[in-house]
N, C-alpha and C positions, 0 to 999 in steps of 0.2 A: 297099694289098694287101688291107685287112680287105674294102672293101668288093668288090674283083675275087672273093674269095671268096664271099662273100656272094651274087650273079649267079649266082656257079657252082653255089654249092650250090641255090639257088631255081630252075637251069635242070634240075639233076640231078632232083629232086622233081617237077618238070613232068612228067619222060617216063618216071620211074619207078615203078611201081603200089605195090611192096616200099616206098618211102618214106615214111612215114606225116607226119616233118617235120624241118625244119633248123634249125636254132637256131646262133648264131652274135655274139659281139662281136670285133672287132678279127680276130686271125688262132686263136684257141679256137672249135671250132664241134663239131655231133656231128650226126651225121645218125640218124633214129631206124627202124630199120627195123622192118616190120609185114610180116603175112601179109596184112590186109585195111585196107586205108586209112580206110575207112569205118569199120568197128568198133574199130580200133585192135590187131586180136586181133597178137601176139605169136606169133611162127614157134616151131618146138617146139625144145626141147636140141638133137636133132640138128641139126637145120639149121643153128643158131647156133654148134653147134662145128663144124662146115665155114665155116663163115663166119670166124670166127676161126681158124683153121685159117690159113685163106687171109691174112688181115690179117696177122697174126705171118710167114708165111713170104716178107712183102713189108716186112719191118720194121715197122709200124704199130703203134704203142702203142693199147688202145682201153681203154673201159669196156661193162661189161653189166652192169646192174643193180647200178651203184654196187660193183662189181669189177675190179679193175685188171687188165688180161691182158696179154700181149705183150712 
């Protein structure tokens, strides 16, 4: 299963710009999202709390910045 995920999150990052990168052992993985891939630049508060917004109102436990939410 680690590795099924692993594909998936590597195919996710492919076609997504917002992805900056995945990281992943076994079935623990985070996806790291960015404004600009390239610079790595970080989406501002808002958008990160509609982001989590959304995560939470699908059950999704996450992190942000070494913050537990969800």
């Amino acid at each position: 299963m680690g590795k099924y995920l692993g594909k998936c999150l590597e195919e996710i990052k492919g076609r997504h710009p917002s992805v900056g990168d995945v990281r992943y052992i076994g079935l623990f993985s985070a996806i790291e999202l960015v404004s600009n891939r390239e610079t790595k630049e970080s989406f501002s508060a808002a958008v990160m709390g509609e982001v989590g917004k959304a995560l939470r109102q699908n059950g999704i436990v996450y992190l942000h910045h070494g913050e537990q939410y969800g």
